[in-house]
C-alpha positions as CSV (number, residue, x, y, z in Angstrom):
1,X,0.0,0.0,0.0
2,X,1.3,3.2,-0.9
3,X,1.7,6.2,1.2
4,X,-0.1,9.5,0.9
5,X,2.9,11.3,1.7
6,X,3.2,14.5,4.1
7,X,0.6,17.5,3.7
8,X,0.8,20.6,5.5
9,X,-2.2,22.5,6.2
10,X,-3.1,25.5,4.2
11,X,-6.6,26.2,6.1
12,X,-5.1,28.7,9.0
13,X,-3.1,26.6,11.7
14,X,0.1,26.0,9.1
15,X,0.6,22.4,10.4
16,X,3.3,20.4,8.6
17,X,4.1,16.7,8.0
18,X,0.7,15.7,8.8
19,X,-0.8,12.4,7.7
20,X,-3.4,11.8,5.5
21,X,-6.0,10.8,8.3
22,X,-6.3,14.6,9.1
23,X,-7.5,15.2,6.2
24,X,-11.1,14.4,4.5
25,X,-11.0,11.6,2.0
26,X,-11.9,13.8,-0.7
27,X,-9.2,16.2,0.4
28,X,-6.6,13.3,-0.1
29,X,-8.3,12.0,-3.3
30,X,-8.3,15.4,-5.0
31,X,-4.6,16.2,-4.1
32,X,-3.3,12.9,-5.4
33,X,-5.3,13.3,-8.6
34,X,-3.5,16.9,-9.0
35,X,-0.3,15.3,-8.6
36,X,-1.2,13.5,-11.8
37,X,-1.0,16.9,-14.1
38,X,2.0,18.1,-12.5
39,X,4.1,19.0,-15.6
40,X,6.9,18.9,-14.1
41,X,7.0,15.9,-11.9
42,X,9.6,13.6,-11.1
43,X,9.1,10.0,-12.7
44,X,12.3,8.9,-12.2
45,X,11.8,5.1,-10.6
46,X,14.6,2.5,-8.8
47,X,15.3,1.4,-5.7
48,X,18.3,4.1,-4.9
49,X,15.6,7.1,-6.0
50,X,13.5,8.4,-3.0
51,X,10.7,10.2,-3.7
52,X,8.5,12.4,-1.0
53,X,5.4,14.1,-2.1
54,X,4.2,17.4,-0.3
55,X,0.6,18.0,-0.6
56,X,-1.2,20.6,1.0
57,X,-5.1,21.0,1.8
58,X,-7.3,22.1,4.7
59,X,-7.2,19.6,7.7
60,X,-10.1,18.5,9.3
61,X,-9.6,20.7,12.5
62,X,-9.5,23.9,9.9
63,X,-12.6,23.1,8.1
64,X,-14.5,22.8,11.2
65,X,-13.3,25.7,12.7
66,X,-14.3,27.4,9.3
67,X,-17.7,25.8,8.8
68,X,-18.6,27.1,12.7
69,X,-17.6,30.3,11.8
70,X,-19.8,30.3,8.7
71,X,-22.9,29.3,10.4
72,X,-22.6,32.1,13.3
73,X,-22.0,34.4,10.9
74,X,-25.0,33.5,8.8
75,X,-26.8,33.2,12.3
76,X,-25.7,36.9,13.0
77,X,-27.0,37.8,9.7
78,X,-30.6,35.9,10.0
79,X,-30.9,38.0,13.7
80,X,-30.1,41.3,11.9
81,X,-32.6,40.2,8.9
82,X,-35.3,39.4,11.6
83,X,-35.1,42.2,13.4
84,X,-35.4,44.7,10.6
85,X,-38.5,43.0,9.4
86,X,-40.0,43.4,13.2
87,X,-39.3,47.2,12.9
């Protein structure tokens, strides 16, 4: 089974050399799949070549924080609304 390789989250707490488990599965899917129309990747192959891939993407702990964020600020929003169409 292959590895994911190391991501680093890009969503706000700039973690590095995370595994894939932090990340949703179609977070980890869609990264991979970019890898595949990299133009410049390496495809060297052999057993003295290491190769370590870097992806990066929002971590689970991110997109929560985010999508709470997003619902109190809609929730602040729908207040506002409601109270202007009580006035």
């Amino acid at each position: 089974q292959k590895s994911a390789g190391d991501f680093a989250c890009v969503g706000g707490c700039e973690r590095k050399r995370l595994p894939a488990s932090e990340f949703s599965k179609k977070q980890v899917e869609k990264a991979l799949e970019s890898l595949k129309t990299l133009p410049e990747r390496d495809i060297r192959t052999g057993p003295d070549i290491k190769s370590t891939l870097f992806l990066n993407a929002v971590c689970k702990k991110c997109m929560e924080e985010r999508e709470a964020k997003e619902r109190a600020e809609a929730e602040a929003k729908r207040g506002e609304r409601q109270q202007a169409a009580e006035e």
